[in-house]
C-alpha positions in Angstrom: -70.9 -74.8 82.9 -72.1 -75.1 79.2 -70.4 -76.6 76.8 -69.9 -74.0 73.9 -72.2 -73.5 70.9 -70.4 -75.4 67.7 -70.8 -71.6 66.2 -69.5 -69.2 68.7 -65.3 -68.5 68.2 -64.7 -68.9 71.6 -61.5 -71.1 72.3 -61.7 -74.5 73.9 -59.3 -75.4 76.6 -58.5 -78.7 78.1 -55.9 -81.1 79.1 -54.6 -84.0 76.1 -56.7 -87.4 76.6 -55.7 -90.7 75.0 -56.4 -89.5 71.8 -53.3 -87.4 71.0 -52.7 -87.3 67.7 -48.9 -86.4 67.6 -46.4 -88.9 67.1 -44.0 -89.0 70.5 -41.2 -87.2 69.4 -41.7 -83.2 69.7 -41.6 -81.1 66.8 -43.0 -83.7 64.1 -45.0 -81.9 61.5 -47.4 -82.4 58.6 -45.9 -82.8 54.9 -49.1 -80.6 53.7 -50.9 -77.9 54.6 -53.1 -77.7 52.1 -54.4 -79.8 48.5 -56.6 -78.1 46.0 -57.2 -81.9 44.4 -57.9 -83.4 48.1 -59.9 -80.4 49.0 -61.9 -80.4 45.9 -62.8 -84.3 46.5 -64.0 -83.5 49.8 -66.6 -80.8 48.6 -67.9 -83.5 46.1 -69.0 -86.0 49.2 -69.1 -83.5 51.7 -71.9 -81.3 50.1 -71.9 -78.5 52.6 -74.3 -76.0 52.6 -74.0 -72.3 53.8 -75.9 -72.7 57.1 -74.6 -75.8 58.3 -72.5 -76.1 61.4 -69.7 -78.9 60.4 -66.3 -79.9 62.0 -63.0 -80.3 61.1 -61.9 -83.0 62.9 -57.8 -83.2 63.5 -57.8 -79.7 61.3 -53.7 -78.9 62.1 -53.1 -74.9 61.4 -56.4 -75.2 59.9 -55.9 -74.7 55.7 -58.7 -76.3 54.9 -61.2 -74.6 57.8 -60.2 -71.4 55.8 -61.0 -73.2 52.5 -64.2 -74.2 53.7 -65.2 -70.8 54.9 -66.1 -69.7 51.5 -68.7 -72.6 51.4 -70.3 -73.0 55.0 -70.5 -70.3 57.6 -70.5 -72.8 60.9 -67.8 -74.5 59.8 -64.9 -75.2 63.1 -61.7 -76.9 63.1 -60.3 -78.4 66.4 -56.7 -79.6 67.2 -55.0 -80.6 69.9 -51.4 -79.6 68.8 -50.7 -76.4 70.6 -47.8 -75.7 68.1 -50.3 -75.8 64.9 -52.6 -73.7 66.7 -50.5 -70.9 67.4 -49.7 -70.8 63.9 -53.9 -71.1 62.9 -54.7 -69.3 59.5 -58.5 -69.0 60.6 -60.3 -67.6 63.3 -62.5 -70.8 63.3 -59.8 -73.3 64.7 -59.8 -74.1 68.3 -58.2 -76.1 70.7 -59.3 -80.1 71.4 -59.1 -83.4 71.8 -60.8 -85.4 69.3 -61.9 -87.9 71.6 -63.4 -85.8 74.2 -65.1 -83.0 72.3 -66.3 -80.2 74.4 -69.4 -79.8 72.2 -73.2 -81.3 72.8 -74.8 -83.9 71.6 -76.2 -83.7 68.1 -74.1 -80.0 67.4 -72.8 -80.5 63.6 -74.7 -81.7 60.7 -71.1 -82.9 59.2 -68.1 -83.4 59.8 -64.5 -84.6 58.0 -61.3 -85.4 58.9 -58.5 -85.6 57.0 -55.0 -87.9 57.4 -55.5 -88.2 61.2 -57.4 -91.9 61.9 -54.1 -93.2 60.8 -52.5 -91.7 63.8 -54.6 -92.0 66.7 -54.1 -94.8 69.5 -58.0 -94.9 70.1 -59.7 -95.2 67.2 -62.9 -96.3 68.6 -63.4 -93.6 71.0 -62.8 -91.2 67.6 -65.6 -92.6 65.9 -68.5 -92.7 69.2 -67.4 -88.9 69.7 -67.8 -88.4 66.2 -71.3 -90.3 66.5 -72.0 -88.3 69.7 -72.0 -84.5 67.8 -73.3 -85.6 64.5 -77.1 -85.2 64.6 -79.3 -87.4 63.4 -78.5 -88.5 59.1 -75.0 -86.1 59.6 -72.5 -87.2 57.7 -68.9 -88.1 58.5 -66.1 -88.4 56.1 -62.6 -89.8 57.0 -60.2 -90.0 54.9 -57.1 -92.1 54.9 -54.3 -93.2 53.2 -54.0 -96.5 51.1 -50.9 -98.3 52.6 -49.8 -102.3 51.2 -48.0 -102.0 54.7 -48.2 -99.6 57.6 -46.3 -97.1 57.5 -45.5 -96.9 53.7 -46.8 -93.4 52.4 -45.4 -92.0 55.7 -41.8 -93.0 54.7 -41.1 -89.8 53.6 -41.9 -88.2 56.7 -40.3 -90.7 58.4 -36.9 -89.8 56.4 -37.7 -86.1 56.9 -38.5 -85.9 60.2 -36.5 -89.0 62.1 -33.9 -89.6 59.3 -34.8 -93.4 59.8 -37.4 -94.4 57.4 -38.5 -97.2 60.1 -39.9 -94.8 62.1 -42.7 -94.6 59.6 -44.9 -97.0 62.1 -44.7 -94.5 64.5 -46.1 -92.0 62.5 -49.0 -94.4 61.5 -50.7 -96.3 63.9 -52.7 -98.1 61.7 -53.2 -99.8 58.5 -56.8 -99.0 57.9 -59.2 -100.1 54.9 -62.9 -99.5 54.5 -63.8 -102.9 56.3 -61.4 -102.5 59.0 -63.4 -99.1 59.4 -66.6 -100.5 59.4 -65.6 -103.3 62.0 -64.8 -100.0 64.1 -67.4 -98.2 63.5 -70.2 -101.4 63.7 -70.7 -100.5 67.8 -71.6 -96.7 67.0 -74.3 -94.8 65.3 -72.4 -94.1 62.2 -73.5 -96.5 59.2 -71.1 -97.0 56.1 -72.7 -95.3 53.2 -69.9 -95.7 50.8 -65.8 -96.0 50.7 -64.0 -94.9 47.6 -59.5 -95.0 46.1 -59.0 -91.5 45.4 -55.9 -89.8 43.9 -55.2 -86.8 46.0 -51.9 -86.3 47.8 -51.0 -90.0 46.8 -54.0 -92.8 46.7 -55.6 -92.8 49.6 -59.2 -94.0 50.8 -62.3 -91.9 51.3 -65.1 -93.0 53.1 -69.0 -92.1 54.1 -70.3 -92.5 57.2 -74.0 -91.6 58.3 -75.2 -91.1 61.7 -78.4 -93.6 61.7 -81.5 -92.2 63.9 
């Protein structure tokens, strides 16, 4: 069977590999659905054009999918929590595992993901699917928050969620920076091309990767 095109709205279906990205206990949820600032930031390295076919990688109930609607007409979010997607706000959101996409090689010309490295256990199975559909000079953009500890900007959620703000550490798996990315990313196809500290829901890291070949 073919895999499915990266612009039909056909649904993905498949069974949660070792890249979940929900912490373990049921019912946690996002504290955002959306950020005009954040969102607005991402346009300005993301660049998309209308006829592009990029990826939301991680995209929850997909908010900003629906955003980027108005900008690129291939744009598809996929998501692995079945309770976000029942509640999707875009056609254009399907069902999948992050590190075992159900899409060819070389499908997107971009893609982004937004707050969900920090909560994957397999990190560098993320990054060599990421490599795997990006064609040739696609770019990638991750971003991520700016922690002096892991776990600190999800205390809230912690407190919100788990009513124990030590939990936060479940809730991020990782303390990531822009060289701790790059030592992830140095066995893939994806090149660093620049890491920035923006202020966007809290400070928080943004960083460009390029597929070299």
């Amino acid at each position: 069977m073919s895999k499915p095109s990266a612009l039909d709205g056909t649904s993905n279906q498949g069974t949660p590999l070792s890249g979940e990205i929900c912490p373990p206990k049921k019912g946690y949820t996002m504290a955002f659905n959306f950020n005009w600032a954040l969102f607005d930031v991402l346009l300005k390295y993301l660049k998309p054009e209308r006829e592009e076919a990029i990826l939301d990688l991680g995209c929850s109930r997909g908010f900003y999918v629906r955003a980027m609607e108005s900008y690129c007409a291939g744009v598809v979010g996929v998501d692995i929590s079945e309770a976000s997607l029942k509640e999707a706000v875009s056609p254009r959101v399907r069902y999948g595992d992050i590190t075992n996409l159900e899409f060819d090689d070389a499908s997107f010309d971009k893609t982004y993901s937004l707050h969900t490295v920090e909560h994957m256990p397999d990190l560098k199975q993320f990054f060599a699917e990421t490599a795997r559909v990006l064609k040739p000079g696609g770019v990638a953009i991750v971003v991520y928050p700016w922690e002096p500890f892991r776990g600190f900007q999800a205390i809230v959620a912690a407190l919100r969620q788990y009513k124990n703000p030590f939990m936060a550490r479940r809730i991020h798996l990782h303390r990531l920076t822009p060289g701790a990315v790059a030592r992830i990313t140095e066995d893939t196809a994806l090149a660093h091309v620049q890491s920035k500290l923006v202020l966007a829901l809290g400070i928080q890291y943004l960083t460009v990767l390029r597929k070299e070949g």
